[in-house]
PDB file as gemmi writes it, atoms N, CA and C in Angstrom:
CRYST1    1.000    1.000    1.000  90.00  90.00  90.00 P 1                      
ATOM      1  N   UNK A   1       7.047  89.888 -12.463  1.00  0.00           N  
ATOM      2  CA  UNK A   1       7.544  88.597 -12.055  1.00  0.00           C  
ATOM      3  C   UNK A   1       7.175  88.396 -10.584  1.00  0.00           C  
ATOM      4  N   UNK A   2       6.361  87.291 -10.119  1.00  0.00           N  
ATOM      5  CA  UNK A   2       6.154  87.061  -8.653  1.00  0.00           C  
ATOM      6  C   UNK A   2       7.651  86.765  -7.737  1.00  0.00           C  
ATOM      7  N   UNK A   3       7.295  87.209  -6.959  1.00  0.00           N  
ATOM      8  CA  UNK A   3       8.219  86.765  -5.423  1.00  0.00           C  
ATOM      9  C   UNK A   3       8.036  85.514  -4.967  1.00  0.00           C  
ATOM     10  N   UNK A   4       9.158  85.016  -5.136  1.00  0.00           N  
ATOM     11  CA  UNK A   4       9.157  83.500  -4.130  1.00  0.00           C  
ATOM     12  C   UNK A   4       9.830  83.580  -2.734  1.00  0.00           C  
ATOM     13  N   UNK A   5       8.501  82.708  -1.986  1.00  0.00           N  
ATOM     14  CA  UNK A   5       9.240  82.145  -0.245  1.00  0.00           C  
ATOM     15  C   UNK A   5      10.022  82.108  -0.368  1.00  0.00           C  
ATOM     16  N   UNK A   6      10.920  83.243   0.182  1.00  0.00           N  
ATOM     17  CA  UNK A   6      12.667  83.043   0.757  1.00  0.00           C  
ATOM     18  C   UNK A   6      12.337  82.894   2.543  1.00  0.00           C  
ATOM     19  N   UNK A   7      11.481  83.000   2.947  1.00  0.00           N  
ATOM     20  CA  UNK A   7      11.501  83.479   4.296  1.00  0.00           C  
ATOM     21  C   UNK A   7       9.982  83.175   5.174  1.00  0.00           C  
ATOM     22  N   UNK A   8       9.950  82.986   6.753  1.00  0.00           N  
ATOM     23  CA  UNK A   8       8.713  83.225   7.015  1.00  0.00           C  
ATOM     24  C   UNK A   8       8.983  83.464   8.289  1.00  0.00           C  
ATOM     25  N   UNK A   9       7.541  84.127   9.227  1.00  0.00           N  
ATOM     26  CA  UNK A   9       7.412  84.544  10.444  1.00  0.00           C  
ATOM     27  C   UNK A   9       6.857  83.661  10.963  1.00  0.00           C  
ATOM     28  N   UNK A  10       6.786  83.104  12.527  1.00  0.00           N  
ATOM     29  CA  UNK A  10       6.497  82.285  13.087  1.00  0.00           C  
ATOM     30  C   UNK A  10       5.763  82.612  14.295  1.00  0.00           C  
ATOM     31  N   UNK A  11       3.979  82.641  14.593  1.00  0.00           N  
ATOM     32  CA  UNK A  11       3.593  83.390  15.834  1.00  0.00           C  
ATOM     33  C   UNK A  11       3.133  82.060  16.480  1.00  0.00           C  
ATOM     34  N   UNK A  12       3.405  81.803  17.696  1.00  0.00           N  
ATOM     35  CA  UNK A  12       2.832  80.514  18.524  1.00  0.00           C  
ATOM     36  C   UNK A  12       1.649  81.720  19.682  1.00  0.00           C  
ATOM     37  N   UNK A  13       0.620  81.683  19.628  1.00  0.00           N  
ATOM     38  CA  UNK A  13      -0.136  82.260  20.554  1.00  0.00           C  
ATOM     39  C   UNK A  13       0.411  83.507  20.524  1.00  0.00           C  
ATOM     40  N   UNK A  14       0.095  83.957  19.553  1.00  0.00           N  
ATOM     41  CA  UNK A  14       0.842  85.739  19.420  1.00  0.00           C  
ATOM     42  C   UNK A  14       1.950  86.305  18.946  1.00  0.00           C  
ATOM     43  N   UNK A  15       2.852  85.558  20.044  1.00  0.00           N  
ATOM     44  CA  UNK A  15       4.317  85.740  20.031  1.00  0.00           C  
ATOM     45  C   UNK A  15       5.516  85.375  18.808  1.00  0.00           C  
ATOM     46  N   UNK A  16       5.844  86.113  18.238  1.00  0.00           N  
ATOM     47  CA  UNK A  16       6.557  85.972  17.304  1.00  0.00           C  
ATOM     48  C   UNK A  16       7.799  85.174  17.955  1.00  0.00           C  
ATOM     49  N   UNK A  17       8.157  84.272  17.014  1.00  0.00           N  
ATOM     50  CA  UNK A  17       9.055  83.944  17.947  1.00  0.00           C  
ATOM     51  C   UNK A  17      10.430  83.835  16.989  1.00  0.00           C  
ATOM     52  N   UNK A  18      11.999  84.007  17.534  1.00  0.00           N  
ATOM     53  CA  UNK A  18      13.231  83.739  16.564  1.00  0.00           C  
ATOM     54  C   UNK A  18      13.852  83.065  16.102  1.00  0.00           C  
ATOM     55  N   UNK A  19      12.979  82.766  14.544  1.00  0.00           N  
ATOM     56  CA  UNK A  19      13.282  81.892  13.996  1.00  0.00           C  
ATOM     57  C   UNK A  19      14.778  81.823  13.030  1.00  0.00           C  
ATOM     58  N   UNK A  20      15.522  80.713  12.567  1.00  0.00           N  
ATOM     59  CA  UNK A  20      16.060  80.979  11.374  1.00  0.00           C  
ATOM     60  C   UNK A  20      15.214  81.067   9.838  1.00  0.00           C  
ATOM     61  N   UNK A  21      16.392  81.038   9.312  1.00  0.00           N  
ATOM     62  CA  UNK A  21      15.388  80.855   8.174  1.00  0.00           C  
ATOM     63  C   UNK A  21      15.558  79.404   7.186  1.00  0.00           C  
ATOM     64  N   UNK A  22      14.566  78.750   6.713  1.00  0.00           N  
ATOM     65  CA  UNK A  22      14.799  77.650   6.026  1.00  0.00           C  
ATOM     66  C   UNK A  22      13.209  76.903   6.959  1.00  0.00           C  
ATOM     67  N   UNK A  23      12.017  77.313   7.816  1.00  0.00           N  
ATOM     68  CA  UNK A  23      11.191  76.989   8.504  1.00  0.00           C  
ATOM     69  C   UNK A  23      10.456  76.433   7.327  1.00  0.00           C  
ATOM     70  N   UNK A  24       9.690  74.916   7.666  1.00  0.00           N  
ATOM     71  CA  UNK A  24       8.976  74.187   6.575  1.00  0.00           C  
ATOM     72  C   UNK A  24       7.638  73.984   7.231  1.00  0.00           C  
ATOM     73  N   UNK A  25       6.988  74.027   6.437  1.00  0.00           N  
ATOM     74  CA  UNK A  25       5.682  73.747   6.497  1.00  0.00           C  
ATOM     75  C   UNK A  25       4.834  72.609   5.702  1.00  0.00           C  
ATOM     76  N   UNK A  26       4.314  71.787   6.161  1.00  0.00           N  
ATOM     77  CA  UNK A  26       3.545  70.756   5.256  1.00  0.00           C  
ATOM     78  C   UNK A  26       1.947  70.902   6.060  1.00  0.00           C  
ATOM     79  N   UNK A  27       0.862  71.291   5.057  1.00  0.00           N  
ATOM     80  CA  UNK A  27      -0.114  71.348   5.762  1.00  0.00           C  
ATOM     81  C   UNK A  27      -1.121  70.754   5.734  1.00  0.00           C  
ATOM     82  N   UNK A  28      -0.790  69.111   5.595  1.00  0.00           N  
ATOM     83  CA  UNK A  28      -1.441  67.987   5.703  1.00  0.00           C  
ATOM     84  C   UNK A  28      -2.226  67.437   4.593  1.00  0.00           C  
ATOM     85  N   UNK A  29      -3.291  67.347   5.206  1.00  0.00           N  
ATOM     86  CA  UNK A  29      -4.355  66.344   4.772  1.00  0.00           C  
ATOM     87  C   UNK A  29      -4.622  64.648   4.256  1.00  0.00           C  
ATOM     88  N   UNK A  30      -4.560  64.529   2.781  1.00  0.00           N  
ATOM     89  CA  UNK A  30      -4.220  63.083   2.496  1.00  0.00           C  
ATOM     90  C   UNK A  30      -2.998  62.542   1.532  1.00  0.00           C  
ATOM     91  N   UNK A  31      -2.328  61.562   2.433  1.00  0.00           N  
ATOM     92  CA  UNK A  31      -1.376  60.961   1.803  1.00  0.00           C  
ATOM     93  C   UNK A  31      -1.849  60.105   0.802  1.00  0.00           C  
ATOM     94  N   UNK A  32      -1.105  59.684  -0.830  1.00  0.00           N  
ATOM     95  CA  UNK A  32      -1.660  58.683  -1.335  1.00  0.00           C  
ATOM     96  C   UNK A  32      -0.312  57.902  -1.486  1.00  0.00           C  
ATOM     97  N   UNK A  33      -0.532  56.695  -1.224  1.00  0.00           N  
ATOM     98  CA  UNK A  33       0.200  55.466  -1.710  1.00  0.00           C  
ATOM     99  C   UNK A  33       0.123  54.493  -2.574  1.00  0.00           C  
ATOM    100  N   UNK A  34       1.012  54.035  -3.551  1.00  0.00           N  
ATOM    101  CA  UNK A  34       0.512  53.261  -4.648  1.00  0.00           C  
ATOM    102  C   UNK A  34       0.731  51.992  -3.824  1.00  0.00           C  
ATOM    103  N   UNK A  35      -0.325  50.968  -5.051  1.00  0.00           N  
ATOM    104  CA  UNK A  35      -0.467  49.967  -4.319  1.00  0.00           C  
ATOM    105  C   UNK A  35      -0.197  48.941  -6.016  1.00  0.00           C  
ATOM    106  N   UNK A  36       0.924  48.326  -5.895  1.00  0.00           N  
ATOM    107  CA  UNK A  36       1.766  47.475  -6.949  1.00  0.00           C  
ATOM    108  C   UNK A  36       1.538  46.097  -6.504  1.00  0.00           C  
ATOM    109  N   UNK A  37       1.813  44.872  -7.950  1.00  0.00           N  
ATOM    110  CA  UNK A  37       2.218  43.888  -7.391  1.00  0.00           C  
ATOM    111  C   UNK A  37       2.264  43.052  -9.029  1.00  0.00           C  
ATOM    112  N   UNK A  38       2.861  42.042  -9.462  1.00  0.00           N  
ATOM    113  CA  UNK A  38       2.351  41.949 -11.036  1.00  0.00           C  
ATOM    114  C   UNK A  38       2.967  42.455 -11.789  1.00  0.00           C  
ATOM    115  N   UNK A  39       4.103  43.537 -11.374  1.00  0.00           N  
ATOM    116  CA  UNK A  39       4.433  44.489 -12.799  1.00  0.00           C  
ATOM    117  C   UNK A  39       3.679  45.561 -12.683  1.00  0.00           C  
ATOM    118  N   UNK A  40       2.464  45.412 -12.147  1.00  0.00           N  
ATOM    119  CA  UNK A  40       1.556  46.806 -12.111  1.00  0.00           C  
ATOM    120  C   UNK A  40       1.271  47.462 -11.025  1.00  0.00           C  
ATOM    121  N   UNK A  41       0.683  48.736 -11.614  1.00  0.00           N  
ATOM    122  CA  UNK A  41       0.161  49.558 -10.440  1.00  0.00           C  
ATOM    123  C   UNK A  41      -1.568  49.863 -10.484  1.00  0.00           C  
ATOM    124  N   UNK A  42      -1.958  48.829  -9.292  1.00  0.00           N  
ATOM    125  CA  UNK A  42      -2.955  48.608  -9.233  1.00  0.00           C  
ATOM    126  C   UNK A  42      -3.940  50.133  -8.703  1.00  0.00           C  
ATOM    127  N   UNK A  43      -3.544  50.547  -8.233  1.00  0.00           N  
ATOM    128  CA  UNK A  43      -4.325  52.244  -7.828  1.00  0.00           C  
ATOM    129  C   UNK A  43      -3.427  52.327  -6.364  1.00  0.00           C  
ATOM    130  N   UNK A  44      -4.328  53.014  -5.641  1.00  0.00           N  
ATOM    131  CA  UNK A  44      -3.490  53.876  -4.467  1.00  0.00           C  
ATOM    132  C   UNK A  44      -4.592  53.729  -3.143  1.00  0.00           C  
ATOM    133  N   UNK A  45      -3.873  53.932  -2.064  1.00  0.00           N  
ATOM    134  CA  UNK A  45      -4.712  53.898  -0.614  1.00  0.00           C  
ATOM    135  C   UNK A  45      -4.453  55.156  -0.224  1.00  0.00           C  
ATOM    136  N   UNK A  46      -5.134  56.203   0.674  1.00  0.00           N  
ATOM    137  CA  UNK A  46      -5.246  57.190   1.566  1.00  0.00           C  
ATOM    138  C   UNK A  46      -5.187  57.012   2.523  1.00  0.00           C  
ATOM    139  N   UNK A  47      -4.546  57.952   3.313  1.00  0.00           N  
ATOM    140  CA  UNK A  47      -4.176  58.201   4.900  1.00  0.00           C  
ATOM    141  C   UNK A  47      -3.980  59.537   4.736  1.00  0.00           C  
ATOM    142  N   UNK A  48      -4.780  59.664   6.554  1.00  0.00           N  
ATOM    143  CA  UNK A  48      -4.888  60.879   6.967  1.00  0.00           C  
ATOM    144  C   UNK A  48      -3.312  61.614   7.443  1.00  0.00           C  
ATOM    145  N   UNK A  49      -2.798  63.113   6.946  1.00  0.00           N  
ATOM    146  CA  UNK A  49      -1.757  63.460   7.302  1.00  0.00           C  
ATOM    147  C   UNK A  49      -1.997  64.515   8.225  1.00  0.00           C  
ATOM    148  N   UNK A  50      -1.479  64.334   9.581  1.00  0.00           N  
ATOM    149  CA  UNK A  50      -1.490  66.099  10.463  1.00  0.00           C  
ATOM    150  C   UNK A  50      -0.690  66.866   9.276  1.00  0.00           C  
ATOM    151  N   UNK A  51      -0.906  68.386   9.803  1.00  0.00           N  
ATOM    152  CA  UNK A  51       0.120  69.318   9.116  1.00  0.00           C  
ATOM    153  C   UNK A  51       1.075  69.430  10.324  1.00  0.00           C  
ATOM    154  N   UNK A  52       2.108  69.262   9.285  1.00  0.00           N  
ATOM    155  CA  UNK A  52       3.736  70.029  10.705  1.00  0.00           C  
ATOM    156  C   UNK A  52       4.085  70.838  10.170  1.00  0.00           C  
ATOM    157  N   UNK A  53       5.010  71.448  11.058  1.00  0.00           N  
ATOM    158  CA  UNK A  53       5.993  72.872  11.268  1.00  0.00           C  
ATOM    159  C   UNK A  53       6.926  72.667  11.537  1.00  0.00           C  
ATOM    160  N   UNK A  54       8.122  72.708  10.986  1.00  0.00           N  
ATOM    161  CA  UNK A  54       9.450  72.320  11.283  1.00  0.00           C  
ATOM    162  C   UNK A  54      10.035  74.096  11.332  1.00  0.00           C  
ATOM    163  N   UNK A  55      10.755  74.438  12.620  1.00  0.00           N  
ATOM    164  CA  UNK A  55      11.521  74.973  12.830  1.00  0.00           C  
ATOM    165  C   UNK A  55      12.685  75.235  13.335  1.00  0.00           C  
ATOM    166  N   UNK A  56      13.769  76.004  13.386  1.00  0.00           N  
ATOM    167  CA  UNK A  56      15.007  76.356  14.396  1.00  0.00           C  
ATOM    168  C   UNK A  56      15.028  77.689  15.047  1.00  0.00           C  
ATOM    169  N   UNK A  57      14.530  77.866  16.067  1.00  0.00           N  
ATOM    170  CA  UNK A  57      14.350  78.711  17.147  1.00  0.00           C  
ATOM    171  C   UNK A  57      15.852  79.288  17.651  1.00  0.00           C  
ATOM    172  N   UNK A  58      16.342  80.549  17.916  1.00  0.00           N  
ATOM    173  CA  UNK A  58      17.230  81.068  18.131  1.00  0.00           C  
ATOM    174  C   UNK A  58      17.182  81.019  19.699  1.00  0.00           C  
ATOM    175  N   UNK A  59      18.011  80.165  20.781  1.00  0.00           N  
ATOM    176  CA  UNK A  59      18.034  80.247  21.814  1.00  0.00           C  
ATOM    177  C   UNK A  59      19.199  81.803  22.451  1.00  0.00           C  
ATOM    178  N   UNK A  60      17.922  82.140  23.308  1.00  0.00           N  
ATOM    179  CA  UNK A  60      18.380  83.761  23.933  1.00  0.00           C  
ATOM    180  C   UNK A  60      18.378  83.778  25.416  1.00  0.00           C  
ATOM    181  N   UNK A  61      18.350  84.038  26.179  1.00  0.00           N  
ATOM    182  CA  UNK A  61      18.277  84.417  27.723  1.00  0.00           C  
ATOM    183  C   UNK A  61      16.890  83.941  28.178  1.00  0.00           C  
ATOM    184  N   UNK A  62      16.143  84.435  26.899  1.00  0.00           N  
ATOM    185  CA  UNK A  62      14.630  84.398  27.091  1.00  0.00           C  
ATOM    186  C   UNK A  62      13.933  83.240  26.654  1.00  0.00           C  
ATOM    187  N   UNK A  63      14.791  82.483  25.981  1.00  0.00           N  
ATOM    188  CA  UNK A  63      13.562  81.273  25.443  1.00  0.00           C  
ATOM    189  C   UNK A  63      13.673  80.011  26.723  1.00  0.00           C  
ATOM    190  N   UNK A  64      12.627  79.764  26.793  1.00  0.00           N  
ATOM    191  CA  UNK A  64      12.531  78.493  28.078  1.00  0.00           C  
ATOM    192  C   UNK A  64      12.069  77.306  27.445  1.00  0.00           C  
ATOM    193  N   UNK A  65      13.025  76.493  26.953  1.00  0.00           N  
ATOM    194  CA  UNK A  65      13.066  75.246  26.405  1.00  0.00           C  
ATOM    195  C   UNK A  65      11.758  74.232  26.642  1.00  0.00           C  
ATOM    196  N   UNK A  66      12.035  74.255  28.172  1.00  0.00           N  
ATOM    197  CA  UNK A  66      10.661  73.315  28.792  1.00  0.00           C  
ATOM    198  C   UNK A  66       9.163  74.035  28.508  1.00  0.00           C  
ATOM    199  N   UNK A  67       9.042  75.319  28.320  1.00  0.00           N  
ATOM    200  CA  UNK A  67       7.939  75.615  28.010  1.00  0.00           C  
ATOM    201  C   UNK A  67       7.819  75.810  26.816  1.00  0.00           C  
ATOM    202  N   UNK A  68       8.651  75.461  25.735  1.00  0.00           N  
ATOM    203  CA  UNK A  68       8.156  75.322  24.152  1.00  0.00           C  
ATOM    204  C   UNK A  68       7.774  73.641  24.270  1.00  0.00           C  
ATOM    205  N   UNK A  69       8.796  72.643  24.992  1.00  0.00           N  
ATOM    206  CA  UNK A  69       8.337  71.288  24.806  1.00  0.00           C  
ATOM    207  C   UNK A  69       7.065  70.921  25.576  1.00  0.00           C  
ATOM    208  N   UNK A  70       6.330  72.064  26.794  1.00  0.00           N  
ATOM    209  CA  UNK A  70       4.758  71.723  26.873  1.00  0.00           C  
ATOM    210  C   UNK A  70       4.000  72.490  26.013  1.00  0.00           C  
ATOM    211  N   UNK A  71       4.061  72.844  24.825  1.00  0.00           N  
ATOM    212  CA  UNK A  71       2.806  73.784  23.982  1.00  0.00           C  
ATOM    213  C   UNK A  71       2.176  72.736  23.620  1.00  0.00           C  
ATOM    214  N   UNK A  72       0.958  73.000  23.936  1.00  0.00           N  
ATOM    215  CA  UNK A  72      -0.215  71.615  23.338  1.00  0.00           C  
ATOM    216  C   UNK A  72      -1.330  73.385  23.239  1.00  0.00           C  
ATOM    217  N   UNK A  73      -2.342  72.289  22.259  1.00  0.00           N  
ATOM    218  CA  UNK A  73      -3.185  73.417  22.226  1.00  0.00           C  
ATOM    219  C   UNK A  73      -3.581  74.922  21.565  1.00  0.00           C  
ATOM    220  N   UNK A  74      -2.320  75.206  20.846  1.00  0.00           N  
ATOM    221  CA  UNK A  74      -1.745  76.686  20.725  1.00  0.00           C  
ATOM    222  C   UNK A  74      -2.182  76.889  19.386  1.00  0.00           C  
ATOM    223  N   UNK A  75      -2.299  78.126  18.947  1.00  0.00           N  
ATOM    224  CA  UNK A  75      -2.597  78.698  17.940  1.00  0.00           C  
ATOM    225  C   UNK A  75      -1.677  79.392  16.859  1.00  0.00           C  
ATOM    226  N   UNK A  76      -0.759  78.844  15.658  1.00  0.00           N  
ATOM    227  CA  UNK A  76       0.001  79.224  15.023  1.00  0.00           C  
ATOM    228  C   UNK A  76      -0.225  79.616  13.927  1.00  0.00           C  
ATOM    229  N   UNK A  77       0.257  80.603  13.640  1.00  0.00           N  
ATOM    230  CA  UNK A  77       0.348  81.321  12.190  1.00  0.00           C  
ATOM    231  C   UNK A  77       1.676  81.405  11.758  1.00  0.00           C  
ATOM    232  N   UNK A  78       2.168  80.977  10.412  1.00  0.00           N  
ATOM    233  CA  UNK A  78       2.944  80.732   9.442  1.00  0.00           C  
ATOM    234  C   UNK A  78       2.787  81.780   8.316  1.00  0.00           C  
ATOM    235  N   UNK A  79       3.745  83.409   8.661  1.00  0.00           N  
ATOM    236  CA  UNK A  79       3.530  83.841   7.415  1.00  0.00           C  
ATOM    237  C   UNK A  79       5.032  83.828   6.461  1.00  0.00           C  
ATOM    238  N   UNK A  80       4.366  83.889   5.321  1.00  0.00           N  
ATOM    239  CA  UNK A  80       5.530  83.669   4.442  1.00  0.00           C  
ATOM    240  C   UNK A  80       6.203  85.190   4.205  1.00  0.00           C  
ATOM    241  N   UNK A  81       7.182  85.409   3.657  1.00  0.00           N  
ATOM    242  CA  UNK A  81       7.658  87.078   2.924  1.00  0.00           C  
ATOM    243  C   UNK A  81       6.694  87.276   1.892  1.00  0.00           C  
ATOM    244  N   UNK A  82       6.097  86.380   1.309  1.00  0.00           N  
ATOM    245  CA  UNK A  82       5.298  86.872  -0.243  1.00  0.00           C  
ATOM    246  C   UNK A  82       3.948  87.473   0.862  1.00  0.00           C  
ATOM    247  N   UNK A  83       3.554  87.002   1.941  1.00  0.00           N  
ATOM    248  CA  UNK A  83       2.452  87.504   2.271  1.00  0.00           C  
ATOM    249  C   UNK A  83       1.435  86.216   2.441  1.00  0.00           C  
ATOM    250  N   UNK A  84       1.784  84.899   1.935  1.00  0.00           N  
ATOM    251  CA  UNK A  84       0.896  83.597   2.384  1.00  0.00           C  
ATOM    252  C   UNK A  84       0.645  83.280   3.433  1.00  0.00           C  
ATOM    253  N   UNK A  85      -0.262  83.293   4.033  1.00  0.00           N  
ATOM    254  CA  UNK A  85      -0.548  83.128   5.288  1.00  0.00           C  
ATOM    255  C   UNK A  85      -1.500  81.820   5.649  1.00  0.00           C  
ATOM    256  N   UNK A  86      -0.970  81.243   6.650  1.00  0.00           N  
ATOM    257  CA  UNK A  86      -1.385  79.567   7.082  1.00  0.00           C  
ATOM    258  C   UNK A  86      -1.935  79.662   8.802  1.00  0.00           C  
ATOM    259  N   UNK A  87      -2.875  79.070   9.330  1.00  0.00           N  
ATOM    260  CA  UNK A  87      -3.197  79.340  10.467  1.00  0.00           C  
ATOM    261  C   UNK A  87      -3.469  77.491  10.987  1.00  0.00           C  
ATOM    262  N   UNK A  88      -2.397  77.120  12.318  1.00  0.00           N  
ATOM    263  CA  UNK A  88      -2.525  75.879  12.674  1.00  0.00           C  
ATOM    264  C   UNK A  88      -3.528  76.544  13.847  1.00  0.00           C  
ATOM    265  N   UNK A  89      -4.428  74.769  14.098  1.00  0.00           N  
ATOM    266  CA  UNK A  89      -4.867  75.307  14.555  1.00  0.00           C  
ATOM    267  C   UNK A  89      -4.920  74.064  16.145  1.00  0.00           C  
ATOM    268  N   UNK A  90      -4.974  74.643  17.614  1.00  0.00           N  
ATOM    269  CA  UNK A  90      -4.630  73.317  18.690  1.00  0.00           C  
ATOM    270  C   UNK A  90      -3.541  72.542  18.256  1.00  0.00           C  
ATOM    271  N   UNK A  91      -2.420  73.302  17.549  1.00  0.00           N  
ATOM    272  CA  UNK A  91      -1.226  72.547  17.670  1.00  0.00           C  
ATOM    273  C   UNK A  91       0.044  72.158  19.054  1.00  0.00           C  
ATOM    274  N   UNK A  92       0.256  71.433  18.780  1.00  0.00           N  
ATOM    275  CA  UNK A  92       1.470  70.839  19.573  1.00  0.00           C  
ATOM    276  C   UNK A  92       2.850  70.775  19.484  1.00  0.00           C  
ATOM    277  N   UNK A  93       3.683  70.576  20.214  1.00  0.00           N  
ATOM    278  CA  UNK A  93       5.147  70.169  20.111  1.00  0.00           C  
ATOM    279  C   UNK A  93       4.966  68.875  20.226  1.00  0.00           C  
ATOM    280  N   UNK A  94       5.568  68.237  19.042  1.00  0.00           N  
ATOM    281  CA  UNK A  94       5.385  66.914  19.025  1.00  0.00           C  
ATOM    282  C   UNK A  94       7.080  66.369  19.117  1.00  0.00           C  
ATOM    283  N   UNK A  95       8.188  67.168  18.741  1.00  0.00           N  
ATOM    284  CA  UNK A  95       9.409  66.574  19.185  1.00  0.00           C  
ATOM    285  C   UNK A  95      10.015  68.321  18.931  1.00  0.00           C  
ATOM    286  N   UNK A  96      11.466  68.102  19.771  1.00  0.00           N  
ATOM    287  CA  UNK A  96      12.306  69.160  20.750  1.00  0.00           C  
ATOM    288  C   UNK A  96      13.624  68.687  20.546  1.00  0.00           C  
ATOM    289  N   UNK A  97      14.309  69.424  19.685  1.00  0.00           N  
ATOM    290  CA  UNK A  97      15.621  68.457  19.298  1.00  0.00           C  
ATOM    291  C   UNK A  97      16.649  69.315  20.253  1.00  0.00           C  
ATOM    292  N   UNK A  98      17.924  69.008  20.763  1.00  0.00           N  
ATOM    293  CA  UNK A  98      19.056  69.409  22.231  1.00  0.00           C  
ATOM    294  C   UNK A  98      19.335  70.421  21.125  1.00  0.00           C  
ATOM    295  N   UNK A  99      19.776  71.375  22.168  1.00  0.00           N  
ATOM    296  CA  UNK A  99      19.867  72.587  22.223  1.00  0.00           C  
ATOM    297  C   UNK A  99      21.542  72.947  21.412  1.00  0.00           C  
ATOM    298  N   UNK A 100      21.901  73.187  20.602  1.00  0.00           N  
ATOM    299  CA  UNK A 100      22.824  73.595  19.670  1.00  0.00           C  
ATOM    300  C   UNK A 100      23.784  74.378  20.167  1.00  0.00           C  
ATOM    301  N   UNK A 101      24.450  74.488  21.336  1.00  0.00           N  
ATOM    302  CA  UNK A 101      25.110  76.103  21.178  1.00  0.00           C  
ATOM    303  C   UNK A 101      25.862  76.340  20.843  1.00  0.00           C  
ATOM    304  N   UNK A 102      26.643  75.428  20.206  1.00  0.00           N  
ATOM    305  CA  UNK A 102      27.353  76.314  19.090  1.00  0.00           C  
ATOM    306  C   UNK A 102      27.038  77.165  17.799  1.00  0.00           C  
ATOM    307  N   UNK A 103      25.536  76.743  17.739  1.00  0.00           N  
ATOM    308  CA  UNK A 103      24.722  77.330  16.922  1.00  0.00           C  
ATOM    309  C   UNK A 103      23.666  78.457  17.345  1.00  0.00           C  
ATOM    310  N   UNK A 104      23.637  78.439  18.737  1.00  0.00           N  
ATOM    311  CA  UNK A 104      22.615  79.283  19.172  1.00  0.00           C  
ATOM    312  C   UNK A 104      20.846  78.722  18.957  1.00  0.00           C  
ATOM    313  N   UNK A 105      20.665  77.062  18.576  1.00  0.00           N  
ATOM    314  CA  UNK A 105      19.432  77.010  17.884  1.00  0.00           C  
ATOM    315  C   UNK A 105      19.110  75.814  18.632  1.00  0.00           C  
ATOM    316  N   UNK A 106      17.768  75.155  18.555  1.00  0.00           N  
ATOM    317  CA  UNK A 106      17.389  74.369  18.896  1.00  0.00           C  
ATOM    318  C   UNK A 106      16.036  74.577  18.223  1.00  0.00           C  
ATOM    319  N   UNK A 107      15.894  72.813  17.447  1.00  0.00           N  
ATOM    320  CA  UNK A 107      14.791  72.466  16.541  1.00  0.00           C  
ATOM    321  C   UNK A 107      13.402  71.979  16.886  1.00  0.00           C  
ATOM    322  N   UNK A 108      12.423  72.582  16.658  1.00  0.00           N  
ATOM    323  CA  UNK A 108      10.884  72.149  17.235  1.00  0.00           C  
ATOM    324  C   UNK A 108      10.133  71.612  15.744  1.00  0.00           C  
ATOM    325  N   UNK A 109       9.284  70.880  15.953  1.00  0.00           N  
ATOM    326  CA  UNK A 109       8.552  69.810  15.519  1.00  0.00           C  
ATOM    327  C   UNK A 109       7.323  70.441  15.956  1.00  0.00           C  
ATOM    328  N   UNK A 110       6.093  70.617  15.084  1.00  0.00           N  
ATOM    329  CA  UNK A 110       4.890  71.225  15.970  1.00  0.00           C  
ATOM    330  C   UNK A 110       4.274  70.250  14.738  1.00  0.00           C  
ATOM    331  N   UNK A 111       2.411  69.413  15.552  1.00  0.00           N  
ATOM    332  CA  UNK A 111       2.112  69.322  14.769  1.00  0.00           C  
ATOM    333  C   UNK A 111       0.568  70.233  15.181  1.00  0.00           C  
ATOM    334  N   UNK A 112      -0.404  69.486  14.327  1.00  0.00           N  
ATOM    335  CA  UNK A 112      -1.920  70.351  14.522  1.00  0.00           C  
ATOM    336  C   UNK A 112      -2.814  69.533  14.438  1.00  0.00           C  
ATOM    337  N   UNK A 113      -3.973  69.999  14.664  1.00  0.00           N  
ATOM    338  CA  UNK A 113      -5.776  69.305  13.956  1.00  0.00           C  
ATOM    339  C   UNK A 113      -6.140  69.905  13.067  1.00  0.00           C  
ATOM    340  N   UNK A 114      -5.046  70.795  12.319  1.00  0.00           N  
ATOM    341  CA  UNK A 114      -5.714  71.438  11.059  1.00  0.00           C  
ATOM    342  C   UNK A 114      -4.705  72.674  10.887  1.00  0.00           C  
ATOM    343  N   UNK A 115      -4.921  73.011   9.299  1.00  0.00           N  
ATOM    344  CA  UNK A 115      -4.236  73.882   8.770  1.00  0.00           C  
ATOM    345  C   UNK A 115      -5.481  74.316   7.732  1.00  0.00           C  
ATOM    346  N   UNK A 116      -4.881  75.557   7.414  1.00  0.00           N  
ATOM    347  CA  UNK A 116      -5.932  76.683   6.663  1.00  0.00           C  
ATOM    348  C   UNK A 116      -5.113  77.464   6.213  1.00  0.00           C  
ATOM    349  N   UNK A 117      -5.119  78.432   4.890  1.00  0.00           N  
ATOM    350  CA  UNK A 117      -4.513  79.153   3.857  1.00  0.00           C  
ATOM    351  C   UNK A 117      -5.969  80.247   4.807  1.00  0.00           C  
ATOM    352  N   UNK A 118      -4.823  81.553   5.420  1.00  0.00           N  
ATOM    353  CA  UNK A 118      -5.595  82.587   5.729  1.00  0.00           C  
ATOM    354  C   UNK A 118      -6.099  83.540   4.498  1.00  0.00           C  
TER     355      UNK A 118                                                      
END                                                                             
């Protein structure tokens, strides 16, 4: 019986960083939209999708907020527990959600110019 994603590791330029768990991944490409009118569905249009990374980062002594909200550029890998491995690639912080502490967490938004199944 295969193993399913319960879990994944998160490296921004190396660094593993502390994540919770529940981290999503969508790794782009093309959106389709139907296109109705009549009762019917006439076919569909395409648009281009970045891939994002939705995470919750465990704030520690050590994490510096302002320098996760300048990562532009960076090189991420997304591995899963089964062993799936995803490589962004010149990704960004595209949104930085306030800092949780009653939770210890604070949520990052990364997007990319590309995603790849390593």
């Amino acid at each position: 019986m295969p193993q399913i994603t319960g879990k994944a590791i998160i490296k921004v330029d190396g660094n593993q960083w502390r994540t919770t768990d529940g981290c999503k991944l969508h790794p782009g490409g093309v959106e389709r939209e139907p296109k109705v009118g009549g009762g019917k569905v006439h076919g569909y249009n395409e648009k281009t999708k970045a891939p994002e990374l939705d995470a919750s980062v465990y704030h520690t002594k050590d994490t510096d907020l302002t320098a996760i909200n300048a990562i532009k550029n960076a090189t991420v890998i997304f591995e899963s527990d089964t062993g799936d491995r995803y490589l962004l690639r010149n990704a960004w912080v595209g949104s930085q959600e306030a800092l949780d502490a009653e939770n210890g967490t604070v949520g990052v938004k990364m997007s990319a110019e590309s995603c790849e199944r390593l």
